[in-house]
C-alpha positions in Angstrom: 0.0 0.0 0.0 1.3 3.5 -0.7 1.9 5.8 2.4 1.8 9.6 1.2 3.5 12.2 3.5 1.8 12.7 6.5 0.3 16.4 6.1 -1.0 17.9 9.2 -4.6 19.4 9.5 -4.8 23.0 10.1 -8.1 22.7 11.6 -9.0 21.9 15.4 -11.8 19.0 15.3 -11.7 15.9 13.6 -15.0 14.7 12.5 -15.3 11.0 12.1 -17.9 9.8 10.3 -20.4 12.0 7.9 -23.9 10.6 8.9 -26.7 12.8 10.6 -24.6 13.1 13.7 -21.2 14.1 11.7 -22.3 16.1 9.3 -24.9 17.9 12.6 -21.7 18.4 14.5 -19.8 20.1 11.4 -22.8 22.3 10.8 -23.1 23.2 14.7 -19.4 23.8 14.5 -19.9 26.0 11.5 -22.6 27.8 13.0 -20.3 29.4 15.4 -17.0 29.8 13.0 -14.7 26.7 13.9 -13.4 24.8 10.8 -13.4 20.6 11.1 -12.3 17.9 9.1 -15.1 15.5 8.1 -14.1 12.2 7.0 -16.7 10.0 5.4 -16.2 6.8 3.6 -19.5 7.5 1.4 -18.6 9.3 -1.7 -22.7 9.2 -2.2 -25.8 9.1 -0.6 -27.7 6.1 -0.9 -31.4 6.9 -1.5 -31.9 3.1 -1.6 -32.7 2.6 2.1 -34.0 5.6 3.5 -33.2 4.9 7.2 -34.6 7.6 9.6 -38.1 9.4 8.6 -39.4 11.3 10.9 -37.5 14.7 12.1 -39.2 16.1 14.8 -40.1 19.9 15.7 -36.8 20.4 17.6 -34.4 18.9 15.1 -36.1 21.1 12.6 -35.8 23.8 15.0 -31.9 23.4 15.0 -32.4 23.2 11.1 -33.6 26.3 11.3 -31.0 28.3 13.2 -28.4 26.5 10.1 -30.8 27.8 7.5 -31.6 24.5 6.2 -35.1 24.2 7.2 -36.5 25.5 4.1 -34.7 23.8 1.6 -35.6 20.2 3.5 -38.7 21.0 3.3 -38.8 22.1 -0.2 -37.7 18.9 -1.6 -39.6 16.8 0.8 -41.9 14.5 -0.9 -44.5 14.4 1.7 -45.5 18.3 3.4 -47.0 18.5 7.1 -50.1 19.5 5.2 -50.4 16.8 3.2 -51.1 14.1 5.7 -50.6 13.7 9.3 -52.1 10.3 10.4 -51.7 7.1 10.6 -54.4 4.0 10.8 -54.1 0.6 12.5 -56.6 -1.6 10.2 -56.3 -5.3 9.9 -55.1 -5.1 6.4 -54.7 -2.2 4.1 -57.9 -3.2 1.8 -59.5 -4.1 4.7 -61.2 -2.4 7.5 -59.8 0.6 10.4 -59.3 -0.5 13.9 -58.3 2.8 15.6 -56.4 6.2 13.9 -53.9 8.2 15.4 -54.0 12.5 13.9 -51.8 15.5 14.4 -48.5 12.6 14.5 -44.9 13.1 15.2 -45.3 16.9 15.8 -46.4 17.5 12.6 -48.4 20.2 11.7 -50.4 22.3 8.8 -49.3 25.6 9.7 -47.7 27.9 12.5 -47.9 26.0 15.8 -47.4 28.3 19.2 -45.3 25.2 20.5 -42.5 24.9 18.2 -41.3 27.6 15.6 -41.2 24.0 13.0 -42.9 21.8 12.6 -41.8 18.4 12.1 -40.9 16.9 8.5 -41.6 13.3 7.4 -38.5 13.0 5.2 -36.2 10.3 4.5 -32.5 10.5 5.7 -30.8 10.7 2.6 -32.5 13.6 1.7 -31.9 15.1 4.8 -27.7 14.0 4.4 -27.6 15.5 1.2 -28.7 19.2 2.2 -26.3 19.1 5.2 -23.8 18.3 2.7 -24.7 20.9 0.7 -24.7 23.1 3.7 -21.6 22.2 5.6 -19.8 23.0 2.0 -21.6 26.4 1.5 -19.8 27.4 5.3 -16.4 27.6 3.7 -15.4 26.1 7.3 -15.7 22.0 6.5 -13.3 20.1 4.8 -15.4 17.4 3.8 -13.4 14.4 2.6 -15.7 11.9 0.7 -14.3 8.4 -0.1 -11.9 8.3 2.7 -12.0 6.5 5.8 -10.3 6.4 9.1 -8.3 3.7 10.2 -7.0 4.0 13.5 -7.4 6.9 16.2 -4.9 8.0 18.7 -5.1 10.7 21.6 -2.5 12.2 23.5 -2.0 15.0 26.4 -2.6 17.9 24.0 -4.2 16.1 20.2 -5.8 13.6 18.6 -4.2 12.1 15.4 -5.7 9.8 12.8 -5.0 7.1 10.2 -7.3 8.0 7.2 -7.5 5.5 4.0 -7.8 8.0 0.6 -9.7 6.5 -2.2 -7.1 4.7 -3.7 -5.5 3.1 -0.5 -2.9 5.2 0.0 -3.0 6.6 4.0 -1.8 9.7 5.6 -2.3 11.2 8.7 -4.2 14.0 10.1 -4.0 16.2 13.6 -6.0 18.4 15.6 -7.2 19.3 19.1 -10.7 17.2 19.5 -12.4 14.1 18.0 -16.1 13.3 17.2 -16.4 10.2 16.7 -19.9 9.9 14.5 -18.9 6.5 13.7 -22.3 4.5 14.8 -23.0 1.5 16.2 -19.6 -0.3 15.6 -17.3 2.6 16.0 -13.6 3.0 16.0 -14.0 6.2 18.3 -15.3 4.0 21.1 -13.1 1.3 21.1 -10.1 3.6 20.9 -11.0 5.4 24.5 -12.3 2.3 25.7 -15.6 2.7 26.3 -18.3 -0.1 26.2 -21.7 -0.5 25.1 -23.9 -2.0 27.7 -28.0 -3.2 27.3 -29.3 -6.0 25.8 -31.4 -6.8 21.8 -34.5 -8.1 20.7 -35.1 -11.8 20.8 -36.3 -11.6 16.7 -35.1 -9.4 13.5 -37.1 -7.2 11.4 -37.2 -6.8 7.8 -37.4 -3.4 6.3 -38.4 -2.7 2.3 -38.4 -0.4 -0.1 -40.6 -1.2 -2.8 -42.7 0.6 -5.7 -46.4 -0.2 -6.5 -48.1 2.3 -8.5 -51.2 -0.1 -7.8 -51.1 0.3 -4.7 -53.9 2.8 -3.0 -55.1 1.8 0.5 -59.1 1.6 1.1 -59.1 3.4 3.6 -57.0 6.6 2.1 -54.2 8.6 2.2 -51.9 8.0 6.1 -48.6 8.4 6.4 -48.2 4.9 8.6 -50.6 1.7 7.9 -50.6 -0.5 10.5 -51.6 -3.9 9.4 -52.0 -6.3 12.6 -54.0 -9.3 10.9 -51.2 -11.4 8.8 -49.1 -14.0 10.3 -46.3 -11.6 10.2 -47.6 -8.1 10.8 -46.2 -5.0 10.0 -46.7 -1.0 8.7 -46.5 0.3 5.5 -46.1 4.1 4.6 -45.5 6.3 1.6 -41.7 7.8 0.6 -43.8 10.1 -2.1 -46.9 10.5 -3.7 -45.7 9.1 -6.5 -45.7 5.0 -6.1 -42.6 4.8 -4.2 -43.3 2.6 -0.5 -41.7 1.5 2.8 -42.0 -1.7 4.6 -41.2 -2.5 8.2 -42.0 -6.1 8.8 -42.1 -7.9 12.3 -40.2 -11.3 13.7 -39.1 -12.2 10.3 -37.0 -15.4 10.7 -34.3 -16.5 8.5 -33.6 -14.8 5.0 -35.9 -13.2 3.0 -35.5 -12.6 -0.9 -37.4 -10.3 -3.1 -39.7 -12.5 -3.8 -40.4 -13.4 -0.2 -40.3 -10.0 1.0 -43.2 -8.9 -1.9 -45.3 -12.0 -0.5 -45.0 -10.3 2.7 -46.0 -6.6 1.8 -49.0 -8.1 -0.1 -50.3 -9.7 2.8 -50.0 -7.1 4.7 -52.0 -5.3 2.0 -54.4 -7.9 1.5 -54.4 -8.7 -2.4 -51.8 -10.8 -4.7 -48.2 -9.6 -5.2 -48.6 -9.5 -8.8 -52.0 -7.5 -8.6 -50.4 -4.9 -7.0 -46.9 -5.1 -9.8 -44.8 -5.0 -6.8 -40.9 -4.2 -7.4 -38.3 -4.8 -4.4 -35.9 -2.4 -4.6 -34.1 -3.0 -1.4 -34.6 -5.0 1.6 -32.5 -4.5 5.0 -32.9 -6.9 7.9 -32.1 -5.5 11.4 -32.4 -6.0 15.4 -33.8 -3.4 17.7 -31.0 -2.7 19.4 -31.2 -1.3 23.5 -27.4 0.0 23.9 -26.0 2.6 25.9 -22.1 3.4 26.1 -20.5 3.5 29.5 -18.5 6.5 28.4 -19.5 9.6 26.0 -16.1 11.0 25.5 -12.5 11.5 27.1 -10.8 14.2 27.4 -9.9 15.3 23.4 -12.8 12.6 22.1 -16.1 12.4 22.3 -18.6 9.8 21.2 -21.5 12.2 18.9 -25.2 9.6 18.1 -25.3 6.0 17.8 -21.5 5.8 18.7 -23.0 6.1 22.2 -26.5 5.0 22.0 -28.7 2.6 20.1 -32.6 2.6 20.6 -35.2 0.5 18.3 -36.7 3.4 15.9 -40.3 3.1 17.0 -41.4 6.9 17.6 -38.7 8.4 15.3 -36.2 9.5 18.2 -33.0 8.4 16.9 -32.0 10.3 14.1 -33.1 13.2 16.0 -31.6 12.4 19.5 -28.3 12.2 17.4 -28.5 15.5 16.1 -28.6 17.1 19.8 -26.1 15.6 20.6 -24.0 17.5 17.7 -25.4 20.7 18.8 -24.6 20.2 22.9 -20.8 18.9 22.4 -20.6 21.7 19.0 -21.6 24.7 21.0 -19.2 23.7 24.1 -16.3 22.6 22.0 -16.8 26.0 19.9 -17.1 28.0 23.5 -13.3 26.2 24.3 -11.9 26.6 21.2 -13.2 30.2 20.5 -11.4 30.8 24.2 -14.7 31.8 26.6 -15.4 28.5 27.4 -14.0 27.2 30.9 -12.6 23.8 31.5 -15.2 22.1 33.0 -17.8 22.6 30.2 -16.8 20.0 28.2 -17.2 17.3 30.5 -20.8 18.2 31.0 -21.8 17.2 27.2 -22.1 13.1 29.2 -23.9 14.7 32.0 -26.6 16.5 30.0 -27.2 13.6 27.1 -26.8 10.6 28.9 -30.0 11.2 30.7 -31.6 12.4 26.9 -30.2 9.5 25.4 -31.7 6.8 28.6 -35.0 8.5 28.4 -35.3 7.7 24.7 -34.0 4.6 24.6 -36.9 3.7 27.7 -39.7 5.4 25.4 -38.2 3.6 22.6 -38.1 0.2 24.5 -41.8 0.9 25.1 -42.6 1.4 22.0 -40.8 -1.9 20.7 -42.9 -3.8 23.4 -46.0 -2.7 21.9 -45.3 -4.0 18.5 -45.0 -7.3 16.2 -46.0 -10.1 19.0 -47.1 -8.0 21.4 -49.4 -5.5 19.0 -52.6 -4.7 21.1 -55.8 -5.8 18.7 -58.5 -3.6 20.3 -58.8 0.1 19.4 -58.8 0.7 23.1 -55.6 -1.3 23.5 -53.8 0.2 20.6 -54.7 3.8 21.9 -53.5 2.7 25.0 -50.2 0.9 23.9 -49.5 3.5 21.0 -49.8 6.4 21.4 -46.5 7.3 23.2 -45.1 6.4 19.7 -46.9 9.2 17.5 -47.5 11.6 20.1 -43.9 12.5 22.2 -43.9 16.6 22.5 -42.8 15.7 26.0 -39.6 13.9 25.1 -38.4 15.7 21.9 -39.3 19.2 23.5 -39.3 18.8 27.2 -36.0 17.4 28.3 -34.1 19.4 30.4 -30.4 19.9 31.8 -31.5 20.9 35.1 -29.4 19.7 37.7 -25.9 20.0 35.3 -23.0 21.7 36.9 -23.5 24.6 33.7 -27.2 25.3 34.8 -27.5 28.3 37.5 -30.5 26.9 39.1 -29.4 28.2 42.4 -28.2 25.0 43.9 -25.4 24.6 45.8 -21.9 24.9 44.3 -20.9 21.7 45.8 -22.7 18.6 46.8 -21.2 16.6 43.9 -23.2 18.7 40.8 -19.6 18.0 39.1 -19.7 14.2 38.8 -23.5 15.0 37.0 -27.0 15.6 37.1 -29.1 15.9 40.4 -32.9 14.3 39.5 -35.0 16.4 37.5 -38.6 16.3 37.3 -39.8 13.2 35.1 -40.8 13.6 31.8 -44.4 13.2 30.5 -43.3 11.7 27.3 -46.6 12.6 25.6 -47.6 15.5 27.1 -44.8 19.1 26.8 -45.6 21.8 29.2 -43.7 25.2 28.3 -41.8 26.1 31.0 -39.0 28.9 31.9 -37.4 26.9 34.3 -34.0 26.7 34.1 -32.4 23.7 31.7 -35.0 23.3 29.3 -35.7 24.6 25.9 -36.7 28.2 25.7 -40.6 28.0 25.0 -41.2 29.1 21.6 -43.3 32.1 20.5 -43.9 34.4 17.9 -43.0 37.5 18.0 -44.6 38.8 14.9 -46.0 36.7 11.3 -43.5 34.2 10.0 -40.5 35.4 12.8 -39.9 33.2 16.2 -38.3 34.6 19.3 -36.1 31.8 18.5 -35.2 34.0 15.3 -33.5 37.0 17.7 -31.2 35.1 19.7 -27.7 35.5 19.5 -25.5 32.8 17.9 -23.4 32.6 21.5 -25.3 33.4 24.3 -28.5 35.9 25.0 -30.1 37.7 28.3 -33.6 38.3 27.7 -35.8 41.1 29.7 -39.5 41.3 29.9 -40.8 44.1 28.2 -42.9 45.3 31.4 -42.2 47.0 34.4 -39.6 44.8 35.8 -37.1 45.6 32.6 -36.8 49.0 34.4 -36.8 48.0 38.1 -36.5 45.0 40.4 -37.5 44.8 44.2 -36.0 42.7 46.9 -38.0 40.3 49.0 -39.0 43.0 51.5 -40.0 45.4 48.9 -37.1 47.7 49.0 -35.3 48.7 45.6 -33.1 46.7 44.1 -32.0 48.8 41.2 -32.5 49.9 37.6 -32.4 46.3 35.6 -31.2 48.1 32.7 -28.5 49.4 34.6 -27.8 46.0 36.0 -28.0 44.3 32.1 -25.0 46.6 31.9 -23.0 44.8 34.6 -23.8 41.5 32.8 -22.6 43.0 29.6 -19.3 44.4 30.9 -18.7 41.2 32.9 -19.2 39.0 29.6 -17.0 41.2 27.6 -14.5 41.0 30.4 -14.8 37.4 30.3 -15.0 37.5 26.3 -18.1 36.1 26.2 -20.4 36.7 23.4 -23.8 38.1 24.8 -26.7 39.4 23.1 -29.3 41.2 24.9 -32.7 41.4 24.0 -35.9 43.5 25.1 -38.4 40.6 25.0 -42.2 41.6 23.1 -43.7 39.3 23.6 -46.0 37.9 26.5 -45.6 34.4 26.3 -44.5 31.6 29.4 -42.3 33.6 31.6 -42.9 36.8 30.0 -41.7 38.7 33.4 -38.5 36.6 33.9 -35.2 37.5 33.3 -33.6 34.9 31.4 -30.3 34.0 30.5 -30.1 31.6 27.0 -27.2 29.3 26.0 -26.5 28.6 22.8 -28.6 26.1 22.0 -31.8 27.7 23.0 -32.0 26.0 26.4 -32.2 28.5 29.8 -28.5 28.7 31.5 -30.4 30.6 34.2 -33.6 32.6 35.4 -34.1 34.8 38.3 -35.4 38.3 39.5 -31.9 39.6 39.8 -29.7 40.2 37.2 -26.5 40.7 39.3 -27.2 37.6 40.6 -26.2 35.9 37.1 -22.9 33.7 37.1 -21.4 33.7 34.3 -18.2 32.0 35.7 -20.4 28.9 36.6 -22.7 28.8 33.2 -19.3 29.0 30.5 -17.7 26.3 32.8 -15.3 27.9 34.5 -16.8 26.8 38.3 -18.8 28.7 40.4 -17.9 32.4 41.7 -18.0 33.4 45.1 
């Protein structure tokens, strides 16, 4: 094999591995002007198996502060006004058990709980805009067709082994590794972390297929659950235009194209060959329950299914992968852009572990309720299912209270370093705005077409109510405590002292909260709240520890 010098990278992140959660983490990077290196073995996108579908309102959210949201949803197939339900029948040309509307956070028009809606939209679609997008920044060197071989980190870099195209190898440095590299990744093995949970007793078979014969009796869905063949599973539309998926449950041994089309027409309910069915693809797979011991070291960190695996009933992976590229981009930016303190790194495990065991239990759930043990009842499956199609409270609730970068006015010891104090549990169906401190920001709209979301700054923002309390604040016993305007100034001369990048805002709008001041973090989730602005700490929220 040919060895070609080994150049050095001028750039301070490594990104290994250019699925969703690579090429999320190189766009988050972007976002706040720190070049990577993306290396991806894929020269192309397959369209052939189209993986993830559903991108929920907060990943699109995140789409929207890249300035990708549009363009997704412009070449989407299937619009949030198109369809937005899905029917458990016994076959598809048979009769409706039970329906399930308003699915997967999907919705026709402005919503006053998210500023997007969410997107039914196959992965590679969504791979090749982020490509497109990560290119546009000018700040991604995305190398296609190459592949890293070997990963090595020492007291102050990483270095790595890449493969080119034509075999040859070289060598690249930097300060920080992702490691994107899914399920069976290098990244992991190389800092010695293990994956720890267990798998389901029986594979799946997933399909692609084309039937332009194919037209349900009971109309247009975007999920047909069919629970009366021998081996039951759902169907759904990847366009209007003939163009199918398959999921297929408990399917033992192999399954060829012809089997597989046997399959999909009994799920249907008429003859393969009535319905001119073409396999394109078929992909058999395990729900896998895995969660790794370890999310990073100290100069690599483990970005999506490098550190989590969940079965995709409900839609959560694809998207819980993608916050975990904005959490570890924003902090790594904050250190490398020389504001952020040493300790916020290590919080990225603290704050996504508990995301990513809260979707792998919904996701577990979600698995129970299907193939053997699919209720039969509408009762039942309203009962069983709808956790799966309705999930606000998981994609939009979670919340880093309790993390040692959340000023929630706990004490600065007590062991807040080693992690996360117990939150309130999340309703997994069911999001409540709130402005407490950890969670997401709750969404309004400040005027047609423009979110609060929209005004933030790219770093992070205080907000002050646009009432009496943005001019003055009172103590406990009533007695002044100040101009807040004047105090907003402290804040501002304290950040700029501290080089942190702070925008201030006059808030408009009257939404949860409306008379809290509120302090922001990059990605859109509250650092701190209070009635006080002096009593802000900005030492404790950028990672530097707590003042005082």
């Amino acid at each position: 094999m040919k060895r070609h010098p080994l150049p050095t990278s001028s750039e301070p992140v490594i990104v290994i591995g250019g699925g969703p959660a690579g090429l999320a983490s190189a766009a988050e990077l972007a976002f706040h002007g720190v070049r990577s290196v993306l290396v991806e073995p894929r020269t192309e996108v397959s369209y052939a198996r189209p993986r993830a579908k559903t991108t929920s309102p907060r990943t699109m959210e995140h789409f929207r502060r890249w300035g990708v949201a549009d363009e997704i949803r412009r070449r989407a197939p299937l619009s949030p006004a198109w369809n937005r339900r899905v029917v458990f029948c016994d076959r598809l040309d048979g009769t409706v058990i039970t329906e399930f509307h308003e699915v997967f956070g999907l919705s026709d028009g402005p919503h006053h709980l998210f500023a997007e809606s969410g997107q039914q939209v196959g992965q590679p679609l969504v791979e090749d805009v982020l490509r497109a997008h990560v290119r546009s920044t000018g700040l991604v060197d995305l190398r296609l067709g190459h592949r890293v071989t070997a990963l090595r980190e020492d007291a102050d870099s990483v270095t790595v082994t890449v493969e080119g195209p034509d075999g040859s190898t070289y060598v690249l440095t930097a300060l920080y590794a992702l490691g994107c590299d899914g399920g069976s990744s290098l990244a992991r093995r190389t800092i010695g972390a293990v994956l720890h949970g267990t798998s389901a007793p029986a594979a799946n078979l997933n399909a692609v297929f084309r039937s332009a014969a194919l037209r349900p009796a009971m109309g247009d869905a975007l999920h047909y659950w069919a629970i009366g063949p021998r081996v039951p599973g759902a169907v759904g539309p990847l366009d209007r235009a003939g163009l199918w998926w398959a999921s297929l449950a408990g399917v033992e041994g192999s399954c060829d194209a012809e089997g597989a089309a046997g399959l999909v027409a009994a799920l249907v309910g008429r003859p393969a060959a009535e319905l001119d069915i073409e396999i394109l693809s078929t992909d058999p797979w395990t729900p896998r329950m895995l969660l790794s011991d370890r999310f990073g070291s100290d100069r690599v960190f483990l970005v999506g299914e490098s550190a989590h695996l969940n079965p995709p009933f409900g839609g959560h992976g694809f998207n819980t992968c993608v916050g975990d590229a904005v959490n570890i981009g924003w902090k790594l930016a904050a250190v490398l852009n020389g504001w952020g303190g040493p300790h916020l790194l290590r919080t990225y495990e603290a704050e996504r572990r508990r995301v990513a065991e809260q979707t792998i239990a919904s996701a577990t759930t979600n698995l129970r309720a299907t193939g053997r043990g699919l209720a039969h009842t509408a009762e039942d499956l309203q009962r069983t299912k709808n956790e799966e199609f309705h999930s606000l409270g998981l994609t939009l609730g979670y919340t880093y209270a309790g993390s040692p970068v959340i000023d929630d006015g706990g004490p600065a010891d007590g062991g807040r370093t080693a992690g996360l104090t117990a939150p309130p549990p999340v309703d997994v169906e069911t999001y409540v705005p709130s402005t407490a401190a950890g969670g997401r920001l709750p969404h309004v709209w400040t005027r047609p077409g423009r979110a609060l979301y929209d005004d933030l700054g790219p770093a992070f923002t205080l907000l002050l109510p646009d009432d009496g309390n943005a001019e003055k604040t009172e103590n406990a016993d009533g007695s002044a405590a100040g101009n807040a305007v004047r105090e907003a100034g402290r804040v501002v001369a304290r950040a700029e002292e501290g080089k942190v990048p702070l925008t201030v805002l006059r808030r408009t709008d009257h939404g949860v909260g409306a008379h809290d001041f509120l302090l922001v973090r990059p990605d859109q989730h509250i650092a701190w709240r209070g009635a006080r602005l002096d009593d802000i700490d900005l030492s404790l929220v950028t990672g530097h520890g707590r003042t005082g």
